[in-house]
Structure formats: structure tokens, C-alpha cells
N, CA, C and O atoms as CSV, one atom per row, in Angstrom:
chain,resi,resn,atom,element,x,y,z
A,1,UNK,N,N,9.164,10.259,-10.042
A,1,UNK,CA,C,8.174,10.994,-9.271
A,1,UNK,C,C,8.160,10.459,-7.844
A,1,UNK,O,O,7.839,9.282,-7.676
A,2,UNK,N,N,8.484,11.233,-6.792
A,2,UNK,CA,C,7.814,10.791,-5.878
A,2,UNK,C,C,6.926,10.542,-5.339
A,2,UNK,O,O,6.048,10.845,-6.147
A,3,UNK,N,N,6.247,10.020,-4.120
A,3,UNK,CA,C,5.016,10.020,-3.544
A,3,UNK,C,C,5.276,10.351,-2.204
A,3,UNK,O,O,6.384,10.836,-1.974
A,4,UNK,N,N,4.348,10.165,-1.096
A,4,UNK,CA,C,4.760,10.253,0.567
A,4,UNK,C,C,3.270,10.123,1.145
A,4,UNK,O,O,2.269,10.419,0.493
A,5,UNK,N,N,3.264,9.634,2.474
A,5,UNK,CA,C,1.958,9.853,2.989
A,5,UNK,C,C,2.726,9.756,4.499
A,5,UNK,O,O,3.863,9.623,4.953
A,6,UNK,N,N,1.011,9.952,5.072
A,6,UNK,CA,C,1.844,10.806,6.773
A,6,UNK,C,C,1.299,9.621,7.190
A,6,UNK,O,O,0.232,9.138,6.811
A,7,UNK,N,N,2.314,9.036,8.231
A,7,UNK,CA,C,1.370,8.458,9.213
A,7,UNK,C,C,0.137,8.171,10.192
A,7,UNK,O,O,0.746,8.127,11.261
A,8,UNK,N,N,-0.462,8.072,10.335
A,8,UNK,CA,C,-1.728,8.478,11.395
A,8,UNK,C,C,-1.027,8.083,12.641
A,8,UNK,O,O,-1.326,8.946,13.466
A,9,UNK,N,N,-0.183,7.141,13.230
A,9,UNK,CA,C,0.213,6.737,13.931
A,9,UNK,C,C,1.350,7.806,15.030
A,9,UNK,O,O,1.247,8.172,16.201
A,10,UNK,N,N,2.227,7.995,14.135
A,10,UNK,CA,C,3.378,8.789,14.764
A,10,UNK,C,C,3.768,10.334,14.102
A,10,UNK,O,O,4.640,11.119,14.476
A,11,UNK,N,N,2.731,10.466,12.915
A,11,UNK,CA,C,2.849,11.428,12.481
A,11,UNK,C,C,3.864,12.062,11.230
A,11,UNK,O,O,3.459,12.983,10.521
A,12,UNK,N,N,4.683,11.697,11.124
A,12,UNK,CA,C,5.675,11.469,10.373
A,12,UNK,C,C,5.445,11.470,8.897
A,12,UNK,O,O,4.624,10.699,8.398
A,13,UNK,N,N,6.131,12.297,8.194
A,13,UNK,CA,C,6.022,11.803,6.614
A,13,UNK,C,C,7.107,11.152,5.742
A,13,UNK,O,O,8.153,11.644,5.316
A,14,UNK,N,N,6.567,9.859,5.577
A,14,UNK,CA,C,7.198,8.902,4.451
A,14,UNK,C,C,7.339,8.923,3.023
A,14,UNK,O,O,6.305,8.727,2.385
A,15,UNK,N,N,8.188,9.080,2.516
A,15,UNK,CA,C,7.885,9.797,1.098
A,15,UNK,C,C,8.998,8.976,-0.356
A,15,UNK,O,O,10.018,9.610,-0.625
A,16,UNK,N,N,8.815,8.053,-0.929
A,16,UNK,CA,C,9.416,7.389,-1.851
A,16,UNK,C,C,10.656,8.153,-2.757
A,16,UNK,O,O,10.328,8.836,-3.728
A,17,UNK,N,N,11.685,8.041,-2.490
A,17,UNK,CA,C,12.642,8.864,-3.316
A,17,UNK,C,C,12.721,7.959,-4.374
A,17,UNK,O,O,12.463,6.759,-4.465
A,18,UNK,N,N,13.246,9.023,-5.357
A,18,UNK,CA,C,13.267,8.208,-7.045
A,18,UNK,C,C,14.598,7.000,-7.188
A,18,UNK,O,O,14.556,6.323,-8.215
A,19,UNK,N,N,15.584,6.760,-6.349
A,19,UNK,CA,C,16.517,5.982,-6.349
A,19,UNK,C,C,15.797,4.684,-5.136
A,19,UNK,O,O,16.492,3.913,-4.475
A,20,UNK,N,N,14.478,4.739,-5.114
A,20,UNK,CA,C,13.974,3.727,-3.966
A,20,UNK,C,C,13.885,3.945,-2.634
A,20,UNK,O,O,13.012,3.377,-1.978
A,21,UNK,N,N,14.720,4.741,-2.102
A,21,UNK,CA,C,14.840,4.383,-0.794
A,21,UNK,C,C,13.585,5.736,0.004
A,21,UNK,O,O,13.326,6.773,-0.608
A,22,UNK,N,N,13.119,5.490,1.070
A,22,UNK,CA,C,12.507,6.524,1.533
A,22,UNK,C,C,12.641,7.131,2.865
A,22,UNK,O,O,12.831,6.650,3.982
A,23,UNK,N,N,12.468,8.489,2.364
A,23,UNK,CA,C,12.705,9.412,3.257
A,23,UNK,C,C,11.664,9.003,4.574
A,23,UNK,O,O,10.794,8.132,4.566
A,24,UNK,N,N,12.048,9.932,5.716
A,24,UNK,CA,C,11.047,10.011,6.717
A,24,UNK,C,C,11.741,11.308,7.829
A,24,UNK,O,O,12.701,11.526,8.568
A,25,UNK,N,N,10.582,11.870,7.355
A,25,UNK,CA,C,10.703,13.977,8.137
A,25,UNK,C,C,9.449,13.213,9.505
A,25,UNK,O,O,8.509,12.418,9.534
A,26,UNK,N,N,10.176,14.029,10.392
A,26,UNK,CA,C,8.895,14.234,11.514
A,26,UNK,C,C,8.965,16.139,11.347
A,26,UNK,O,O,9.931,16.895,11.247
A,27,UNK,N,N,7.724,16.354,11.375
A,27,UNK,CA,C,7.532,17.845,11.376
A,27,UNK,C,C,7.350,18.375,12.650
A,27,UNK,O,O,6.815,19.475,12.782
A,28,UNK,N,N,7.753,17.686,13.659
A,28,UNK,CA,C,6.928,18.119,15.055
A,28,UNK,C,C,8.515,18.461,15.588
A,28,UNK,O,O,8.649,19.495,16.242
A,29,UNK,N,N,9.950,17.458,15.276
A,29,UNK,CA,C,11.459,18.138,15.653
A,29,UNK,C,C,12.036,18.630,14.312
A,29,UNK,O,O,12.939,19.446,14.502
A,30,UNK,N,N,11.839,18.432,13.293
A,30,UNK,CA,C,12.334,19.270,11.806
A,30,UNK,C,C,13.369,17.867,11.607
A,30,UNK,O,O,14.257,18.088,10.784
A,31,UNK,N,N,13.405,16.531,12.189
A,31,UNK,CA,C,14.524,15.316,12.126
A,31,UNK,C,C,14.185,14.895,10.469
A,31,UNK,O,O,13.085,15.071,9.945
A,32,UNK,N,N,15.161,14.411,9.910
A,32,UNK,CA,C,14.880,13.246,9.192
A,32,UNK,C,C,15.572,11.972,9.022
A,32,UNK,O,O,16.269,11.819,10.025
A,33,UNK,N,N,15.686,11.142,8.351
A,33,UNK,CA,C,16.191,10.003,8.243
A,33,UNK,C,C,16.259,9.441,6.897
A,33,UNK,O,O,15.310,9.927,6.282
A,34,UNK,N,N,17.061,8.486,5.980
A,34,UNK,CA,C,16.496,7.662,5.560
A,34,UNK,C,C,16.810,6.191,5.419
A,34,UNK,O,O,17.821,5.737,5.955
A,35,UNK,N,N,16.102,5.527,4.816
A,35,UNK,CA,C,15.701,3.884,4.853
A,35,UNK,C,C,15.455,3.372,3.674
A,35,UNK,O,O,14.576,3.829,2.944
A,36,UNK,N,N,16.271,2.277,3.327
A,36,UNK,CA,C,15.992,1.622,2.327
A,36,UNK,C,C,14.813,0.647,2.587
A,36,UNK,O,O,14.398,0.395,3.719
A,37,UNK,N,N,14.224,0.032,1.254
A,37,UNK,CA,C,12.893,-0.666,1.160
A,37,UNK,C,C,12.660,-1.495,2.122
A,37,UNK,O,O,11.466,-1.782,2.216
A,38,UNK,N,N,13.444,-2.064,2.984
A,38,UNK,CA,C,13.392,-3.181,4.129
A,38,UNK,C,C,13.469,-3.041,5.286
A,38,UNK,O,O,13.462,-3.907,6.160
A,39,UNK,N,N,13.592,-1.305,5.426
A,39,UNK,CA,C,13.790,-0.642,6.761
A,39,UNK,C,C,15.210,-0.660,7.042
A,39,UNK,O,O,15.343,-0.231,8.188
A,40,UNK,N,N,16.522,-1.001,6.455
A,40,UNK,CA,C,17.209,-0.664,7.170
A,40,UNK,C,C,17.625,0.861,6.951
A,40,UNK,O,O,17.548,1.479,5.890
A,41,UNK,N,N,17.983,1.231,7.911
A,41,UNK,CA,C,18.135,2.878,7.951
A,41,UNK,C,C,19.529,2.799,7.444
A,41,UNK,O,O,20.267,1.819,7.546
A,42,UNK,N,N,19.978,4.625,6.550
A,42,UNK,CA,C,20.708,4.510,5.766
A,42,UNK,C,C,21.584,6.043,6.351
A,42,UNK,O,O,22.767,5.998,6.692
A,43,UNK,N,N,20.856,7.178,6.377
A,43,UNK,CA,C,21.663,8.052,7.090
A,43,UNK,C,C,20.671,8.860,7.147
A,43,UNK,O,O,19.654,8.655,6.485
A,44,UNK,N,N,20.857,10.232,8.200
A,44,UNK,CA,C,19.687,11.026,9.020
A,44,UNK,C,C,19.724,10.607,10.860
A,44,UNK,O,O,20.227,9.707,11.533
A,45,UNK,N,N,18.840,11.900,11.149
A,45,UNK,CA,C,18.823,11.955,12.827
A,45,UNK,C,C,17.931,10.744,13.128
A,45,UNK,O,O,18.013,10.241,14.248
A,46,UNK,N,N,17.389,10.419,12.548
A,46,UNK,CA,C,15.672,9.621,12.723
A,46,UNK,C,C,16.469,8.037,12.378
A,46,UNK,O,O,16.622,7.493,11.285
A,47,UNK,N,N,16.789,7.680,13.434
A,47,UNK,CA,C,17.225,6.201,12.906
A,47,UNK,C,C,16.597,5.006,13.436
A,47,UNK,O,O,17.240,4.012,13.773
A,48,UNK,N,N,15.219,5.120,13.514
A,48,UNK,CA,C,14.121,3.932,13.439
A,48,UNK,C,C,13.376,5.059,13.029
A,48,UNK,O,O,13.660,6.252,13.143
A,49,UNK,N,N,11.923,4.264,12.309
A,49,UNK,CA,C,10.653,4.633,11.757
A,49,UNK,C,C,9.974,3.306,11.884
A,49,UNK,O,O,10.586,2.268,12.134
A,50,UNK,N,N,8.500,3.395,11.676
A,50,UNK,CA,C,7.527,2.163,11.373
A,50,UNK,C,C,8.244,1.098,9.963
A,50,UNK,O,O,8.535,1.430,8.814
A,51,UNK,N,N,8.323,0.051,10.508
A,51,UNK,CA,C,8.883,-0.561,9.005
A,51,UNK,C,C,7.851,-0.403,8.113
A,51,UNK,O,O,7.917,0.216,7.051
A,52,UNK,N,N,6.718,-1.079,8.649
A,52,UNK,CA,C,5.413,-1.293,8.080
A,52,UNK,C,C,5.010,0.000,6.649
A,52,UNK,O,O,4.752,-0.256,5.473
A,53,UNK,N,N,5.105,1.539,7.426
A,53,UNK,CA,C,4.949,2.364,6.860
A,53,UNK,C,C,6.172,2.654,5.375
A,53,UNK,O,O,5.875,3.223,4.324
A,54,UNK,N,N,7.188,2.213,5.649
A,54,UNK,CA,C,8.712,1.987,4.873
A,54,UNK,C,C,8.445,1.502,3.949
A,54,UNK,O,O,8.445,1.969,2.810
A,55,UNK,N,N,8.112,0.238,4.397
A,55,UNK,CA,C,7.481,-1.678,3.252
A,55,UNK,C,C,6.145,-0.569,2.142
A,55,UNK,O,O,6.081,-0.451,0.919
A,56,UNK,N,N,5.518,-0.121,2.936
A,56,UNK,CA,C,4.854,-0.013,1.671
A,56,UNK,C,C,4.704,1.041,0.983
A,56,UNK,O,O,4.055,0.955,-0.059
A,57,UNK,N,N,5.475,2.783,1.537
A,57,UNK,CA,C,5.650,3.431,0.546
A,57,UNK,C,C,6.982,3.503,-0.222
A,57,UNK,O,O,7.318,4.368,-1.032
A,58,UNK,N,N,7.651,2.463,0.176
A,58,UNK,CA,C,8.986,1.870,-0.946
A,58,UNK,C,C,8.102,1.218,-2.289
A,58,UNK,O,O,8.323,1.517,-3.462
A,59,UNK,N,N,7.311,0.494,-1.928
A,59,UNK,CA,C,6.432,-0.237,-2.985
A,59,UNK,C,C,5.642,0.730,-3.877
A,59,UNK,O,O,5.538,0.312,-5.030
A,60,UNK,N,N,4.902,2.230,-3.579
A,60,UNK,CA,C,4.286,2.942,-4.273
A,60,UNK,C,C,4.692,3.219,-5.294
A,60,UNK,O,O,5.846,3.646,-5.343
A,61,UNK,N,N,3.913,3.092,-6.521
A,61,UNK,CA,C,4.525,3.508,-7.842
A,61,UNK,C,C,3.786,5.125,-8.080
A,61,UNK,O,O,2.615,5.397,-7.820
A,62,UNK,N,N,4.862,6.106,-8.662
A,62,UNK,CA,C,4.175,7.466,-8.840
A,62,UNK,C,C,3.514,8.053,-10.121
A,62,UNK,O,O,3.002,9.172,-10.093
């Protein structure tokens, strides 16, 4: 199951994929990215995000 929550910060939604790693859509350019649990980015347009936000919806259980 996944999960995701939006940032308040930059807006962005972070969202736990079932193999761990998480996504991150900005809805404001249609970009995405993704990032494994420690922030390092893995493939996508979006190649930084908040780690902070990364660290802990890698950790969410669904």
C-alpha cells in the first residue's frame, strides 16, 4: 500500500512506493522524481526534494 503527503513547504507530493523508495510529483510543473529512503535521488526530472520530507515518508507504514 502506499501512502504520500504534500508538503506545506514546497508543495510537492511525497508518496511511499511499495519497493521503498519514494516518489515526489510537483503539481505546479507536472515533474517528478524519485529517491530512495536517504534521499539519494534515483531517476526523474526533480533531482533534489526536502530530505527531511523523504526520511520520513520512506518510514510510513500503510
Amino acid at each position: 500500500m502506499t501512502v504520500s503527503r504534500t508538503s506545506a513547504i514546497d508543495g510537492r507530493v511525497y508518496t511511499r512506493q511499495e519497493d521503498g523508495t519514494v516518489a515526489v510529483h510537483d503539481p505546479a510543473t507536472g515533474k517528478s522524481g524519485r529517491f530512495r529512503g536517504n534521499g539519494r535521488w534515483i531517476d526523474g526530472e526533480i533531482r533534489d526534494a526536502d530530505p527531511h520530507m523523504i526520511d520520513f515518508v520512506a518510514l510510513l507504514k500503510g
